[in-house]
N, CA, C and O of each residue as an XYZ file, in Angstrom:
356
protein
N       0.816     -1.188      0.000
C       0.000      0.000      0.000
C       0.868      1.263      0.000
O       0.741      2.207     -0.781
N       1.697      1.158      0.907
C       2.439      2.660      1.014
C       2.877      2.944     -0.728
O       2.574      3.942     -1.382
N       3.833      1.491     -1.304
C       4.291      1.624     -2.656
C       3.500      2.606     -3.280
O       3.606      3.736     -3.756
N       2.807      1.872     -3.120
C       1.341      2.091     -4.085
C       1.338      4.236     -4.280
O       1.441      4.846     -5.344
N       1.177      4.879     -2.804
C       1.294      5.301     -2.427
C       2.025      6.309     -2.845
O       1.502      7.393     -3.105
N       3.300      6.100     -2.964
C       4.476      6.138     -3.244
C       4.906      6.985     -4.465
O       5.517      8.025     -4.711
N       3.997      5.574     -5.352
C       4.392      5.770     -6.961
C       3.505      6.994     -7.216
O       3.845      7.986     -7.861
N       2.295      6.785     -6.609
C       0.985      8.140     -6.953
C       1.838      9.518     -7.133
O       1.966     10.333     -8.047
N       2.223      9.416     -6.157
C       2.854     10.951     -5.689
C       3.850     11.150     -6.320
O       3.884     12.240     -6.891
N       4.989     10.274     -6.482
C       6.183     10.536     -7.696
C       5.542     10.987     -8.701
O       5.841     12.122     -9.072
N       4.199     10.047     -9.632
C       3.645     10.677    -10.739
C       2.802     11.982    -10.680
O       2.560     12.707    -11.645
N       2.426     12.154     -9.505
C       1.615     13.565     -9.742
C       2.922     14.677     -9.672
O       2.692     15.811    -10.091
N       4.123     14.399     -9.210
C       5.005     15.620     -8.868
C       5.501     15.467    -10.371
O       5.891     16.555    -10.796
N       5.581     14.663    -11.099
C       6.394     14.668    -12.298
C       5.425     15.432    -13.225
O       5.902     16.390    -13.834
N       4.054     15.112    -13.418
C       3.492     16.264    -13.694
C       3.196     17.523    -13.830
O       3.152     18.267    -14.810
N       2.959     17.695    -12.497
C       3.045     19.127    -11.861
C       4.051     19.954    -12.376
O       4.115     21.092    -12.841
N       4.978     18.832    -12.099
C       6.831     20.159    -12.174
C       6.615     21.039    -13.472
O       5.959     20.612    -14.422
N       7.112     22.101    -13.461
C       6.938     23.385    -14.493
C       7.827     23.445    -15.042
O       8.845     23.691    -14.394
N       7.933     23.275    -16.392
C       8.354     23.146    -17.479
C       8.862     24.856    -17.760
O       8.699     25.773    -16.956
N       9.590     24.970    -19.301
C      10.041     26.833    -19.262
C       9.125     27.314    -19.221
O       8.130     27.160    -19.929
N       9.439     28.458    -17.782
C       8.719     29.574    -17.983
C       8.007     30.038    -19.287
O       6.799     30.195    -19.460
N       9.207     30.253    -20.315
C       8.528     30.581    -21.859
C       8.780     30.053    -22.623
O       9.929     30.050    -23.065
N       7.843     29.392    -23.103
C       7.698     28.292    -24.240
C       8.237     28.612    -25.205
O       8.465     29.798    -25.440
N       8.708     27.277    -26.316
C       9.838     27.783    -27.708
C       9.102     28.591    -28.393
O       9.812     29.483    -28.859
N       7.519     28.755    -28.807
C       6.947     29.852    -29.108
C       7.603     31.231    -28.710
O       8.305     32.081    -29.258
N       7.127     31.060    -27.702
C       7.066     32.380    -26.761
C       8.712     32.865    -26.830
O       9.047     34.049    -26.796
N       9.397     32.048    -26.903
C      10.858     32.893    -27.158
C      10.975     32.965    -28.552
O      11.537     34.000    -28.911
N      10.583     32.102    -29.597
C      10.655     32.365    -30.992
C       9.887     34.033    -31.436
O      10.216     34.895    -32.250
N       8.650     33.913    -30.362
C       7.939     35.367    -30.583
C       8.970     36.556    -30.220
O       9.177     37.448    -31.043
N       9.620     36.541    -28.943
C      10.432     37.813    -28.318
C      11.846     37.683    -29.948
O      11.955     38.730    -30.585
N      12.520     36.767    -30.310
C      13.332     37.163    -30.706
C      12.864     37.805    -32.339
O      13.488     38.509    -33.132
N      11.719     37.299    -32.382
C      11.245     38.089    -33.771
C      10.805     39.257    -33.434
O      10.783     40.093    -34.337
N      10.358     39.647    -32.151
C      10.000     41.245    -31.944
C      11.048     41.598    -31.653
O      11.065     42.793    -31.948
N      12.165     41.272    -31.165
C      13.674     42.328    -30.833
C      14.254     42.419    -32.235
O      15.271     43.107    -32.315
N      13.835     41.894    -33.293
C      14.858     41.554    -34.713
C      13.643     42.612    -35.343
O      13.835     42.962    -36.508
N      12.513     43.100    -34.716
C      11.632     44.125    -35.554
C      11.756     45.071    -35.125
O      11.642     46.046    -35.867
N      11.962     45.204    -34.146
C      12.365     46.799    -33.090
C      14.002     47.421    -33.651
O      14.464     48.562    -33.633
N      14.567     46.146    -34.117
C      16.251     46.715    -34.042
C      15.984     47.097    -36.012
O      16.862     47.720    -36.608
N      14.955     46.713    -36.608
C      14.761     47.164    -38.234
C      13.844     48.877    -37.639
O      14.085     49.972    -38.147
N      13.039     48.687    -36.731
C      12.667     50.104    -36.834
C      14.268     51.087    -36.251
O      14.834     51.997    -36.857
N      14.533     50.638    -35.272
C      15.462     51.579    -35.219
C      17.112     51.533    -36.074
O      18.200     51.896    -35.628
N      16.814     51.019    -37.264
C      17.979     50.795    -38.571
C      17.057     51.976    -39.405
O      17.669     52.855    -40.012
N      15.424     51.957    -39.410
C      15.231     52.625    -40.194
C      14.853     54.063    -39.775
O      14.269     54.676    -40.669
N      15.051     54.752    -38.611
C      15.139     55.586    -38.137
C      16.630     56.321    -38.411
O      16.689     57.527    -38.172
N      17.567     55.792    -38.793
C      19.085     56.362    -38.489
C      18.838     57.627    -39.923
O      17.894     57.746    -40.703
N      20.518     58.645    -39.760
C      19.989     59.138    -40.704
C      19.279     60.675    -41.147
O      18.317     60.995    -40.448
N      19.541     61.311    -41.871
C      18.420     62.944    -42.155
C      19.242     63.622    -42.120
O      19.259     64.484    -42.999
N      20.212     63.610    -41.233
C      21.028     65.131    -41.119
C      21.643     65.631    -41.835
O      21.701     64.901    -42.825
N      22.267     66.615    -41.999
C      23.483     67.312    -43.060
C      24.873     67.111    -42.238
O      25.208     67.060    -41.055
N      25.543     67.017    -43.610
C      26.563     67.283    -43.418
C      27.519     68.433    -43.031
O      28.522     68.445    -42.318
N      26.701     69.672    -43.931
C      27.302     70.774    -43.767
C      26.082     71.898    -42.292
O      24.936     72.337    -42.387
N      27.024     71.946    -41.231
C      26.592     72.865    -40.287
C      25.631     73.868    -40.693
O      24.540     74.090    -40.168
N      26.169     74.465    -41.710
C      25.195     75.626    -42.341
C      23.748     75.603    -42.804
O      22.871     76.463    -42.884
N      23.819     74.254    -43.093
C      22.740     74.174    -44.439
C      21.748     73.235    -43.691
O      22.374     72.197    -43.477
N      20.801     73.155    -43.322
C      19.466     73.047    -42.688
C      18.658     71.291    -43.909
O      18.249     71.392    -45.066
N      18.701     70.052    -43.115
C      18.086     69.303    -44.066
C      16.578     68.837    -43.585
O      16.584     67.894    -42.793
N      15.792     69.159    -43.808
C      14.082     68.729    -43.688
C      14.029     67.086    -43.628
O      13.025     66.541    -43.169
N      15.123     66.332    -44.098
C      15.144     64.809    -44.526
C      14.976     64.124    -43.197
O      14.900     62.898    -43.128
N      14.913     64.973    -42.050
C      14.659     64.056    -40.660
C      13.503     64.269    -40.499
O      13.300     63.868    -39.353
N      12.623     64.625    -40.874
C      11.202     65.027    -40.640
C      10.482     64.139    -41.458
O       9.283     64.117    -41.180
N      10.871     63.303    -42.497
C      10.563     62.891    -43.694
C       9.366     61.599    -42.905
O       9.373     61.528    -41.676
N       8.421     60.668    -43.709
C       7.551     59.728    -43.549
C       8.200     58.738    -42.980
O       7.551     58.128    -42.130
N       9.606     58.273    -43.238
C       9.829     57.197    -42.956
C      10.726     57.211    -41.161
O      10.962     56.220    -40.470
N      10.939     58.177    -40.947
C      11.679     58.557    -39.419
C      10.548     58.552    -38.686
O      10.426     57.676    -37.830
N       9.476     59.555    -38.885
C       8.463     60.512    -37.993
C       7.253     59.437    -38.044
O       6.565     59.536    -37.028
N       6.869     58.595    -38.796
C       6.069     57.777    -38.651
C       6.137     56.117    -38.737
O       5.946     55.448    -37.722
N       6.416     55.518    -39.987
C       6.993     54.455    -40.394
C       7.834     53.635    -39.319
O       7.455     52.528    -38.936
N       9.020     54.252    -38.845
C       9.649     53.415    -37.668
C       9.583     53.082    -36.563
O       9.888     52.010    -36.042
N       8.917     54.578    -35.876
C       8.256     54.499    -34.637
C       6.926     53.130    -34.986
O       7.223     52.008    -34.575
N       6.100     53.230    -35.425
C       5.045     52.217    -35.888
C       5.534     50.875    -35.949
O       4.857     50.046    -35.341
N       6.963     50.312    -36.784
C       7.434     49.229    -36.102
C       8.579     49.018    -35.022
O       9.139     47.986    -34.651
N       8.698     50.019    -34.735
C       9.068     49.358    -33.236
C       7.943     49.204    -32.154
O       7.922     48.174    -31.479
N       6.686     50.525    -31.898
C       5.785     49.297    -31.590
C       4.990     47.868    -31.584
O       4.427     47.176    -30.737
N       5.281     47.793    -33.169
C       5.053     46.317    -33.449
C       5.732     45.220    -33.002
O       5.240     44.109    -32.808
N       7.286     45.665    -32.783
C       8.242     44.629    -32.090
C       7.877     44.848    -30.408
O       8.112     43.937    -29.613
N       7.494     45.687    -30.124
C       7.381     45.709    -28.644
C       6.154     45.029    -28.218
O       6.078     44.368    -27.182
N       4.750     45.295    -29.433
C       3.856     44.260    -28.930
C       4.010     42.901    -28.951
O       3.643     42.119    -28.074
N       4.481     42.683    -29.824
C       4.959     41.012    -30.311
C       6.266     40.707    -29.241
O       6.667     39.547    -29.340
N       6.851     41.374    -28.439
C       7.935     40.711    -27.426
C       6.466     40.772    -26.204
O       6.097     39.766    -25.599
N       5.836     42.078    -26.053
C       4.883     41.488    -24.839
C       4.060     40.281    -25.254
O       3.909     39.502    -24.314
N       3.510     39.915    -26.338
C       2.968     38.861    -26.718
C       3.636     37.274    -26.315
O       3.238     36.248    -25.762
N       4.479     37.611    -26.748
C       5.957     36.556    -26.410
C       5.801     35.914    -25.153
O       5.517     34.742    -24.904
N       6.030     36.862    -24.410
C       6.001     37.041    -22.867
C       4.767     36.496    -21.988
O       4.713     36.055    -20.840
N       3.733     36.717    -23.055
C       2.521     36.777    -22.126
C       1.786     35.074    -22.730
O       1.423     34.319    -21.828
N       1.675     34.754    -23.692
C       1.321     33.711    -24.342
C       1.407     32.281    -23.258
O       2.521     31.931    -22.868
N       0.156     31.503    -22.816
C       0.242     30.919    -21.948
C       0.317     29.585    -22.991
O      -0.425     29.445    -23.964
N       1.316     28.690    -22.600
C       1.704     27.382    -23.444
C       0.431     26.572    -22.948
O      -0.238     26.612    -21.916
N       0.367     25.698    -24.306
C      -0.700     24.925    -24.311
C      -0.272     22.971    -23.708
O       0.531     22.083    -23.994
N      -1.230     23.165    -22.926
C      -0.954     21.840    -21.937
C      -1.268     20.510    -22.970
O      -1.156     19.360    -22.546
């Protein structure tokens, strides 16, 4: 009986025990949102002049002021996604 007993409880703890925190998903998700955050901020670099004097508008342009900011939130939702995604039992 105790065996018996015994074995129950070995198998329910082997169960139980918690596996990664974050599932290969869930880290496949964070490293595709840090590899989208590090393209918004590649496509942010950039606009200025060269010459002190001369004034360039090219940092103001669509792709700095809107476009990049927009995916690096996308990489930041998709790393909280990552993060948050509860693995399937």
């Amino acid at each position: 009986m105790k065996n018996l007993l015994k074995e129950k409880n070995s198998q329910s703890s082997q169960e139980d025990a918690p596996g990664m925190p974050i599932p290969r998903k869930g880290i496949l998700l964070l490293a595709i949102g840090f590899g989208v955050m590090v393209l918004g901020f590649i496509l942010m670099i950039g606009g200025g002049s060269d010459d002190p004097d001369h004034f360039s508008y090219a940092m103001f342009d669509f792709r700095r002021t809107v476009l990049s900011p927009l995916v690096i939130l996308a990489g930041v939702v998709t790393v909280i996604v990552g993060i948050m995604r509860k693995p399937k039992q």
